[in-house]
Phi, psi and omega in degrees: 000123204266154185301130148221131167282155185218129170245172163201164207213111191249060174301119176112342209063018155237141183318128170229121227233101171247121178288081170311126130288101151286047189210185179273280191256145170273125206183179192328312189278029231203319199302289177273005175273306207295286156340306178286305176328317201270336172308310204267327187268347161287329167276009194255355200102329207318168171214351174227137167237118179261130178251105151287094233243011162336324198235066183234143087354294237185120160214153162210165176012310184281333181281325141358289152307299173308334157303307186299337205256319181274354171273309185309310192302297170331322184261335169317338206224008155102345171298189170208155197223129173217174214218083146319141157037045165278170169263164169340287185333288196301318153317317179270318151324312177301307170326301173339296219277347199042058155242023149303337172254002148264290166305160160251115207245000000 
């Protein structure tokens, strides 16, 4: 069952929801833990999703889609979603993959 922290933070007077991954990557097994966290704070009010990415290591392809599938939900529901504290690695995948130009990092 992968970690995921959830903080919050209300600046501004809107609900900001920062989503910790505790593990090195993010995949497949990432998947409904990540999808319920983004269900219960949207349905919650959140209006911001901050992704801490400190303890990220490592992402492919699925975790990739999960990102993509949890920024779709997000902006669906009017909200903004952005990406903290990646590494080099991590930075240079988005880039690679030009999804540096779909998140905001």
């Amino acid at each position: 069952m992968p970690d995921i922290k959830v903080k919050y933070n209300n600046e501004d007077g809107d609900k900001t929801a920062v989503i910790e991954i505790d593990e090195n990557a993010v995949g497949l097994t990432n998947f409904n833990a990540l999808n319920d966290v983004i269900e219960a704070e949207s349905a919650a009010g959140t209006r911001n999703f901050v992704f801490d990415m400190k303890n990220l290591q490592t992402i492919n392809s699925s975790g990739l889609g999960i990102l993509i599938s949890c920024l779709k939900k997000i902006k669906s529901s009017g909200a903004k979603m952005n990406f903290v504290n990646t590494n080099e690695k991590i930075t240079g995948i988005f880039k690679l993959t030009k999804l540096d130009n779909v998140f905001e990092i």
